[in-house]
C-alpha positions in Angstrom: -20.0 22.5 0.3 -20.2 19.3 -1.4 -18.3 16.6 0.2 -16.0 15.7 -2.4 -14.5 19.8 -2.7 -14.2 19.9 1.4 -12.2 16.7 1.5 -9.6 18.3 -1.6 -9.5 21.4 0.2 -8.8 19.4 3.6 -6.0 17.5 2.1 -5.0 20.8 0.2 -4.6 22.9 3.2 -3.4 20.4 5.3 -5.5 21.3 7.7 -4.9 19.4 10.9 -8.2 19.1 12.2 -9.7 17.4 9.4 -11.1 14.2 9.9 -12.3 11.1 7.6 -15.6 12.3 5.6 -18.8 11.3 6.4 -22.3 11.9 4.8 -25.7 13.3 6.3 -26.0 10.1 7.9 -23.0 9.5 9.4 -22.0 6.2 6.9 -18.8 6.0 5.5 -17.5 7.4 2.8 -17.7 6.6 -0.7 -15.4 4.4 -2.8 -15.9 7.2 -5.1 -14.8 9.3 -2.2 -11.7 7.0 -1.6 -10.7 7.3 -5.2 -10.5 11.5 -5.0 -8.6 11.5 -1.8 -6.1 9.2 -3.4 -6.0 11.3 -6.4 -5.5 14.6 -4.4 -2.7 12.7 -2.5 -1.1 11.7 -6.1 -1.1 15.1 -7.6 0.7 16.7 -4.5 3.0 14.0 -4.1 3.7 14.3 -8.3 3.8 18.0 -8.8 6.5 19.4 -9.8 7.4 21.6 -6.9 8.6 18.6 -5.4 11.0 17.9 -7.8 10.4 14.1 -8.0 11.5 13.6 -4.4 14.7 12.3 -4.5 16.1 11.6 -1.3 18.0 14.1 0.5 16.2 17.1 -2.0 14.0 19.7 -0.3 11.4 18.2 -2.5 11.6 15.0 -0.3 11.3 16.7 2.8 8.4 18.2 1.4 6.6 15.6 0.6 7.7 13.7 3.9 5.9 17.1 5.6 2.8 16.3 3.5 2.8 12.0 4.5 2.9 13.4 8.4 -0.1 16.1 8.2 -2.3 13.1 6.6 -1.1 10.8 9.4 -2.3 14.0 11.9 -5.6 14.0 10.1 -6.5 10.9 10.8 -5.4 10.7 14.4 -3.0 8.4 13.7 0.3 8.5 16.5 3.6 9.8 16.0 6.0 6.8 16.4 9.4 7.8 14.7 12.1 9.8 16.7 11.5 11.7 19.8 7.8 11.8 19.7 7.9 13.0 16.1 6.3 11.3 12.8 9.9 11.0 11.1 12.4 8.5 12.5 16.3 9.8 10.8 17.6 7.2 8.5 21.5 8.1 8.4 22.9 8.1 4.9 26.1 8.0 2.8 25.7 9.6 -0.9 28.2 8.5 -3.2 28.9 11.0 -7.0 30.8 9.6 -9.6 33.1 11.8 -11.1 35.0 11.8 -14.2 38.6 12.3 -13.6 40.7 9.5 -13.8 38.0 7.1 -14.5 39.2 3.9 -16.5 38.7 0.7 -18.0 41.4 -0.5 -20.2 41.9 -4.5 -21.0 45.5 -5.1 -21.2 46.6 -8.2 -23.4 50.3 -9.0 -25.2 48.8 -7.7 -28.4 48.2 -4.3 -27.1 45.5 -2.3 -24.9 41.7 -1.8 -25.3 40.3 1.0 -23.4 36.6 0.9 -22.9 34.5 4.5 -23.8 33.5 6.2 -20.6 29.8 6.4 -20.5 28.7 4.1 -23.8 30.7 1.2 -22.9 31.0 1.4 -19.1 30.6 3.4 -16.0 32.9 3.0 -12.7 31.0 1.9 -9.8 30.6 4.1 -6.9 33.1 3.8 -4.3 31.6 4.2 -0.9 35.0 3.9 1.2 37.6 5.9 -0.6 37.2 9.0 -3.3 39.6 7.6 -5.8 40.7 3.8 -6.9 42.6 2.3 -9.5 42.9 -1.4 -9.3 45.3 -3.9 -11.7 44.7 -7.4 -11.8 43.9 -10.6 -13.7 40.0 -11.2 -14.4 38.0 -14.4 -14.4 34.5 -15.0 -15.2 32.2 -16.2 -13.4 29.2 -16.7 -14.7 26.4 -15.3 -12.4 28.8 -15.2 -9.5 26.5 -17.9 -7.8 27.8 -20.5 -5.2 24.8 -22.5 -4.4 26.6 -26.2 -3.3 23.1 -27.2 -2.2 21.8 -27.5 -5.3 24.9 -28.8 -6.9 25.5 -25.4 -8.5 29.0 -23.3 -8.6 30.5 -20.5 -10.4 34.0 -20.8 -8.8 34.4 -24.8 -9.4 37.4 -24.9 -11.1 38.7 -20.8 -10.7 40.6 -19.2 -8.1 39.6 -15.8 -8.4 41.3 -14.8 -4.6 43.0 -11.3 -5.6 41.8 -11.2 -8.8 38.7 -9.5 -10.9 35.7 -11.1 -11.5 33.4 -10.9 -14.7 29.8 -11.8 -14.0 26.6 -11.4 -15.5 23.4 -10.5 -13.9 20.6 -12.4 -12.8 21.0 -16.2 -11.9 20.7 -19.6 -13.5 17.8 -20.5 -15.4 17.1 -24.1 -13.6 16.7 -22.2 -10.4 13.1 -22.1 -8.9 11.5 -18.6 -8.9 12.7 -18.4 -4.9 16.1 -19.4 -5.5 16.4 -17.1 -8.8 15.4 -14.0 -6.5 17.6 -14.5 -4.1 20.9 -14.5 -5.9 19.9 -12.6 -8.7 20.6 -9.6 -5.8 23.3 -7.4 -6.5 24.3 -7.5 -2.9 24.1 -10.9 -2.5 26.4 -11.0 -5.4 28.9 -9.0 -4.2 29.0 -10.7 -1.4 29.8 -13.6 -2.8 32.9 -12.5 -4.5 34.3 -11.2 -1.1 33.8 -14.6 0.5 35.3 -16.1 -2.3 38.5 -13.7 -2.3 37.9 -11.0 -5.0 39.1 -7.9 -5.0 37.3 -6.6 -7.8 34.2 -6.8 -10.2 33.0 -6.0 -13.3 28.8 -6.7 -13.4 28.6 -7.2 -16.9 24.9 -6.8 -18.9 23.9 -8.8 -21.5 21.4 -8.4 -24.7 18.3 -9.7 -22.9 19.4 -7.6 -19.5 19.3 -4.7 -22.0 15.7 -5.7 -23.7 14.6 -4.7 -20.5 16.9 -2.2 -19.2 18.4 -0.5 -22.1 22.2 0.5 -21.6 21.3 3.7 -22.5 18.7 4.7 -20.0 21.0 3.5 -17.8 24.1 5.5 -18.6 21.9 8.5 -19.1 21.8 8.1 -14.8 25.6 8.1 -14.8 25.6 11.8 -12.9 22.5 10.3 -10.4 24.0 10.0 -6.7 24.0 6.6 -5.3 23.5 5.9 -1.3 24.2 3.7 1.3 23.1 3.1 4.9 25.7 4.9 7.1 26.7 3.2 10.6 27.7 4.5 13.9 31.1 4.7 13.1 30.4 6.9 9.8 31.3 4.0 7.5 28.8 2.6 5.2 26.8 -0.3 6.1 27.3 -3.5 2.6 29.8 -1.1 1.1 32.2 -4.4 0.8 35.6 -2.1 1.2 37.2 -5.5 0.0 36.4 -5.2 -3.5 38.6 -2.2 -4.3 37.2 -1.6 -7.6 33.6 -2.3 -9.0 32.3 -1.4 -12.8 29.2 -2.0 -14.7 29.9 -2.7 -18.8 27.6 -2.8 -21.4 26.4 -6.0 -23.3 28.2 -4.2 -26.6 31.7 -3.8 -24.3 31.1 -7.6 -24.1 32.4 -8.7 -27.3 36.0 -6.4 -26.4 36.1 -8.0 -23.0 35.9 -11.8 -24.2 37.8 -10.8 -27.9 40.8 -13.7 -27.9 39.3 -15.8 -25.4 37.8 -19.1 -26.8 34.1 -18.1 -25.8 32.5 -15.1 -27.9 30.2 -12.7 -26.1 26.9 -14.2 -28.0 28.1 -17.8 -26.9 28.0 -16.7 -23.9 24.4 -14.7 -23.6 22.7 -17.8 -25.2 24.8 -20.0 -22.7 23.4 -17.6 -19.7 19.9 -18.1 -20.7 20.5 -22.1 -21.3 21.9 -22.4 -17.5 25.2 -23.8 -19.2 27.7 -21.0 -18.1 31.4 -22.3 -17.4 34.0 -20.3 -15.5 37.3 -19.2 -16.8 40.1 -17.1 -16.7 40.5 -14.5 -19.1 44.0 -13.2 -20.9 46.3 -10.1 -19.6 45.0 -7.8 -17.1 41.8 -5.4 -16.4 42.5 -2.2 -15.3 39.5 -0.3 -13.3 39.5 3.3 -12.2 37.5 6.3 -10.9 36.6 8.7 -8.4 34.0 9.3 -6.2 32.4 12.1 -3.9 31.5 10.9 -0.5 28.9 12.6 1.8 27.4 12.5 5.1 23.6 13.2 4.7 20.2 11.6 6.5 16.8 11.3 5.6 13.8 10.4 7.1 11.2 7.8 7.1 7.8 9.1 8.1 6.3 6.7 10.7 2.7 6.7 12.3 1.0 4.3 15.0 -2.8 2.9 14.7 -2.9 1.5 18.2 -4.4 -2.2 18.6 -8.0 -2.6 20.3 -7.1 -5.8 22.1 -5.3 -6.3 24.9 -3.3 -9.4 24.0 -2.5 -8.7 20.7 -1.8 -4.5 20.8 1.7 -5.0 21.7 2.4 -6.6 18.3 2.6 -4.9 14.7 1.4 -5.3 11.2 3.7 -2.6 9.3 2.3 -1.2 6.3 5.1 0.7 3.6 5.4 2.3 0.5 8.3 4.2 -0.5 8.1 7.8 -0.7 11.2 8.8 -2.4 11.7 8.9 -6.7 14.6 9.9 -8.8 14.6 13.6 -8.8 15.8 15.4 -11.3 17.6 14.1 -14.3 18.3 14.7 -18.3 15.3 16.6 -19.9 13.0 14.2 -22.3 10.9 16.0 -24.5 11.7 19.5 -22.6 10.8 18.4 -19.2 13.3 17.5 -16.9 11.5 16.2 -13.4 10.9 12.8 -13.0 7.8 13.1 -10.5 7.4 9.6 -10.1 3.4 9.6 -9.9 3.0 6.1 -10.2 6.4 4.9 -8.8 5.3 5.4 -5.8 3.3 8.5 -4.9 0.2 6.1 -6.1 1.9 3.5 -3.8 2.2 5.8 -0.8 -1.9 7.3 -1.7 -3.0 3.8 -1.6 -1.2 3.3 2.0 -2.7 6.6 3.3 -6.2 5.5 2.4 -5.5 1.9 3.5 -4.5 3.8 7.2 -7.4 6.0 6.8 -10.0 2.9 6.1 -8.7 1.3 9.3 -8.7 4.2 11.4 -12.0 4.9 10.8 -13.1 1.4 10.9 -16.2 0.8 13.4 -13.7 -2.2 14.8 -10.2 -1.7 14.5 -7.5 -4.4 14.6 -6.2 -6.0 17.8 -3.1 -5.8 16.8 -1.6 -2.6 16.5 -0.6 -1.1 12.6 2.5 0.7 11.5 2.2 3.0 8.5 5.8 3.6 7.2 6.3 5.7 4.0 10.2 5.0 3.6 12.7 6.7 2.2 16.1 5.7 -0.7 13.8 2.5 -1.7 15.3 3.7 -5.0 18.5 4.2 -4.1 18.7 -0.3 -2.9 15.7 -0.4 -0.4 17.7 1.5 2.5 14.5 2.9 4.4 13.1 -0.4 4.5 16.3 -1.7 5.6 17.1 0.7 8.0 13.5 0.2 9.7 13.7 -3.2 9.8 17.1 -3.6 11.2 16.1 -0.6 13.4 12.9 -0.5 14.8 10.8 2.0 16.4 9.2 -0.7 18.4 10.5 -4.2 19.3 11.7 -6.1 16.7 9.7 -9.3 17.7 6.8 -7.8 17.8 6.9 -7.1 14.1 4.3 -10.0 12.5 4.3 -8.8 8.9 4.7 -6.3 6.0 2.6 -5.7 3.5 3.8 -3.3 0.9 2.6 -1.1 -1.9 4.7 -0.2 -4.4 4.5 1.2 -8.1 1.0 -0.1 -8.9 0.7 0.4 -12.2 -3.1 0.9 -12.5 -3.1 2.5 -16.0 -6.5 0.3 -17.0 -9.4 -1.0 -15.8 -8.9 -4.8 -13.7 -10.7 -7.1 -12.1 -7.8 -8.7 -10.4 -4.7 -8.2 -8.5 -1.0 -10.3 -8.7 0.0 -10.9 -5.0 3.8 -10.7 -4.5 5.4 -13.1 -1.8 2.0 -14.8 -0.5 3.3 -18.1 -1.6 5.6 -18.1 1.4 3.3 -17.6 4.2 0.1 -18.3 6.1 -0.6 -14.4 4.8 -2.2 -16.1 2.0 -5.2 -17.2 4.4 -5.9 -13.7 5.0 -5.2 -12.4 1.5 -7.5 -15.1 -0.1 -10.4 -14.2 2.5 -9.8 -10.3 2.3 -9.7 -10.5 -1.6 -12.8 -12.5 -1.6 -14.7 -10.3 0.8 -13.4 -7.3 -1.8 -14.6 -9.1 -4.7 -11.5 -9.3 -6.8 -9.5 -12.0 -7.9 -6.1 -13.2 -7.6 -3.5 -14.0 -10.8 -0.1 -15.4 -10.9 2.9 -13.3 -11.2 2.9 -13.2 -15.0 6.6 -12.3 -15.0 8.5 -14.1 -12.7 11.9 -14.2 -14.3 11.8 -10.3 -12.8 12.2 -11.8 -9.2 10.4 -8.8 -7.7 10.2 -10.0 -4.7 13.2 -9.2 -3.7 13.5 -5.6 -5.3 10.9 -3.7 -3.5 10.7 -2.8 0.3 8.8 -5.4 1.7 12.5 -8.0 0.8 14.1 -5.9 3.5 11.8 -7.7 6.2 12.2 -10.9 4.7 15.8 -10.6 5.3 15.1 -9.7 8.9 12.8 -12.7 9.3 9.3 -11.2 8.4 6.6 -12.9 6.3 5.3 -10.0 3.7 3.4 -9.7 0.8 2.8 -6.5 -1.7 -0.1 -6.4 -4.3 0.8 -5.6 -7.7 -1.7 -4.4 -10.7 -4.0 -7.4 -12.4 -3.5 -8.6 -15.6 -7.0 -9.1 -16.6 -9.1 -7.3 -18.7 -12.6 -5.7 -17.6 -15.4 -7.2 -19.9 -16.4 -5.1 -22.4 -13.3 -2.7 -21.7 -10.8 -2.7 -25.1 -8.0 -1.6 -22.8 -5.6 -4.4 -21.6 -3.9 -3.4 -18.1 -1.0 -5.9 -19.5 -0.7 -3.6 -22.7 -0.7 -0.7 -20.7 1.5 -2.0 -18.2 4.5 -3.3 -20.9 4.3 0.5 -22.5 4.7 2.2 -19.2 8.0 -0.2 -18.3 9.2 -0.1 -21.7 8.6 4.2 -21.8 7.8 5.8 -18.9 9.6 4.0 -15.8 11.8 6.0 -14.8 11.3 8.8 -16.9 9.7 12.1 -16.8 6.5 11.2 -18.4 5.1 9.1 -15.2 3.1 12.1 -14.1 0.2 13.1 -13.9 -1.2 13.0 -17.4 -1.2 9.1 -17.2 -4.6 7.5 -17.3 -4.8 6.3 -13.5 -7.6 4.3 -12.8 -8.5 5.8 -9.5 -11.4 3.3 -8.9 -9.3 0.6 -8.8 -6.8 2.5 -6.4 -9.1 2.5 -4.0 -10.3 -1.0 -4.5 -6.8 -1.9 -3.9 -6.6 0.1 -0.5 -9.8 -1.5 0.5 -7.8 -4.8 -0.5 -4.9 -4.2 1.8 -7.0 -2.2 4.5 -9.2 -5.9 4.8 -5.3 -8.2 4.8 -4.4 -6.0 7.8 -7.5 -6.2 9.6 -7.6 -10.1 9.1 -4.3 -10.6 10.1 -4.6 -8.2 13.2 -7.3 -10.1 14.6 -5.9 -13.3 14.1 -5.1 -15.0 17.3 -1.9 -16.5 15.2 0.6 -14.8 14.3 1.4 -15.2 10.5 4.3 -18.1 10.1 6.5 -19.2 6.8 5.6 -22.4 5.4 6.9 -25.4 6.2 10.1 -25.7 4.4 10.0 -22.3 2.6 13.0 -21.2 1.1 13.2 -17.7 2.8 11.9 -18.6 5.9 14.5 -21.4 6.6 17.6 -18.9 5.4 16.3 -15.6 7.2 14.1 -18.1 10.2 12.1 -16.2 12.1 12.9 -12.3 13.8 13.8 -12.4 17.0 
């Protein structure tokens, strides 16, 4: 049998006795090899009997089943709950519901209420299944108080018991660090609870929408939102203070601010200037809706490489790649599963052969390795969160995180776009594993996305943790007429999200495994390193979030 059809009938079967694939001669196997076990792992984790593994669907468990039989295969250790592979990752899901939903703007000259759906959606309401809140509104910009850079929403507002009217993101002038960080929704909403808010109303505007059109995201209106559930069954940054939240659409804008000396477009070109000023708006807002509230857990599927060295086996390099997607949703051309094949189940594939690389290695690290495939990254990064605020091992002996997620390998590269390394002395290691690889390194070409805090690896920064995650290159192959950049804007513009990221894409397996070799080579490097990895001298996140303890 011909070593490529034993290894997809291995992974197939889930055979438990398989082990890595070798040739006559005992040598490692093939990057060509690599690229089909990723591609067998990516059609599993894609097809549509798991129903794009949304979390808390039978279609996740199954493809959390499928994550622990290739962590078996390799001889890789349980390390979740009770000598199992999954550690339970408790959950609140939150359903918005229709009845009694509102928005209305209440002014001398008469009421304005806002269309359910096209114009606005009530938030989800983690602490209590129906709201209705009255009260004045004042905007507030980008809802940022940064005093130490001379920056402030609130100067000049009270906006203690009242609404606030916010836009997204953060000020232009920012650095790329600073952006990130209160560009986050939670970090927002905090924010408005320190400052005395009792409500908010996140407000899009036209160049949010150029990237996230208002429609695709109202089409999720029925999609159930979650939140990490604590000991005493409440949720965990569910903000019970702000008694009514709701999102509005860039065109609900020009209603919102209509008899207010600042029109809606004055306002978008003043957000993208960095010139926003705070003030109050006229009358009242009243926001409304209802909510179902459940009790459900997850999982997050966790195996243990153990370290080869006796000083250094105690600590941990933890690889993770969300496993979960978006499930099922409105159809699109007929089909309605969203399998999610590059966002993530290529992420998680990479991992697995990034696990298998140094598992099979002649020399593994001396520091031991975590391989984590997480769960409700798409629901605000609550695996991640839960992992790192919950450990299965120490908390101090976490050293880093590198994380794979949604690489977007849909043409041929010769480079990959390192997320986070700026921050770290991982960029020693990444630098020498990427030149040992032979691939090179490009810039983040889009950094007013501040990615680096919406994937996983944000959710051990927060607890301390230097991390990095690898993202698709930007440079074309010579003598290749496809541009990965081309093919990377038409899969956010049509397929994130959406039911066509399947199968059918053009994944450039190759370079799948080259980028599993890429992060198999970081880990070793920094597992052998005598040092563990440290935030740079005056780094943003490393002087807020310090180091874990």
């Amino acid at each position: 049998m011909r070593i490529e059809l034993a290894l997809l009938l291995c992974v197939a079967s889930f055979a438990t006795a398989c082990r890595p694939a070798v040739d006559a001669t005992g040598a490692s196997a093939t990057h060509e090899q690599a690229a089909l076990r990723i591609q067998s792992d990516v059609e599993y984790l894609a097809d549509d009997k798991l129903e794009g593994r949304e979390t808390g669907t039978p279609g996740f468990e199954l493809a959390a089943d499928y994550v622990a039989r290739r962590y078996m295969q390799m001889g890789l250790l349980p390390a979740g709950d009770d000598g199992s592979f999954f550690q339970r990752v408790p959950l609140l899901k939150a359903t918005r519901e229709d009845q009694d939903a509102a928005f209305v703007i209440e002014r001398e000259d008469g009421n304005t209420a806002l269309e359910l759906g096209s114009q606005y959606l009530p938030g989800l309401n983690y602490n209590t299944t129906g709201h209705s809140l009255r009260a004045p509104a004042v905007f507030v910009g980008h809802g940022v108080h940064a005093p130490e850079l001379g920056y402030d929403d609130f100067s000049g507002v009270d906006v203690r018991g009242k609404i606030a009217v916010l836009f997204s993101g953060a000020p232009s002038r920012f650095d790329n660090d600073r952006r990130a960080f209160y560009s986050s929704g939670t970090q927002k909403l905090r924010t408005l609870v320190e400052q005395g808010a009792v409500g908010a109303v996140l407000l899009n505007t036209r160049e949010h929408e150029q990237r996230t059109p208002w429609q695709r995201v109202a089409m999720t209106a029925k999609k159930p939102g979650m939140r990490l559930r604590g000991e005493d069954g409440k949720g965990i940054d569910t903000f019970p203070e702000l008694q009514a939240v709701a999102s509005a659409s860039a065109a609900a804008a020009e209603v919102l601010f209509a008899g207010t000396a600042n029109t809606a477009e004055a306002l978008f070109k003043s957000a993208e200037a960095g010139t926003l000023k705070p003030f109050e708006l006229p009358g009242t807002l009243l926001l409304a809706g209802s909510t179902r509230i459940e009790s459900i857990e997850s999982k997050n599927v966790v195996a243990r490489l153990p370290g080869s060295g006796a000083a250094l086996a105690d600590e941990h390099v933890v690889y993770t790649a969300h496993l979960d997607h978006v499930g099922i949703g409105l159809a699109v051309d007929g089909d309605n599963i969203y399998n999610g094949a590059l966002d993530n189940a290529l992420g998680v594939s990479v991992m697995l052969e990034a696990a298998r690389e140094l598992s099979s290695a002649a020399s593994q690290p001396k520091r031991s390795m975590l391989f984590v495939a997480v769960t409700a990254e798409e629901k605000g990064l609550l695996g991640a969160e839960w992992f790192a605020t919950h450990p299965v091992v120490p908390r101090a002996s976490l050293v880093a995180n590198i994380n794979v997620d949604m690489p977007v390998l849909l043409a041929p590269t010769q480079d990959v776009v390192p997320i986070g390394v700026e921050h770290s002395t991982l960029k020693r290691a990444l630098d020498k594993a990427a030149a040992e690889v032979g691939v090179s390194l490009s810039a983040d070409p889009t950094p007013a996305e501040v990615v680096f805090v919406r994937s996983d690896q944000f959710a051990f920064v927060r607890a301390g943790i230097p991390a990095v995650y690898l993202k698709e290159g930007v440079r074309t192959v010579a003598g290749s007429s496809e541009s990965p950049a081309t093919a990377g804007e038409a899969f956010l513009r049509d397929c994130y999200h959406q039911p066509c990221d399947d199968t059918s894409q053009p994944i450039q397996y190759a370079d799948a495994a080259r980028l599993a070799r890429l992060n198999a080579r970081i880990g070793q490097l920094v597992g052998d390193d005598t040092q563990r990895p440290q935030w740079n001298e005056g780094d943003f996140f490393g002087e807020r979030f310090g180091v874990a303890e």
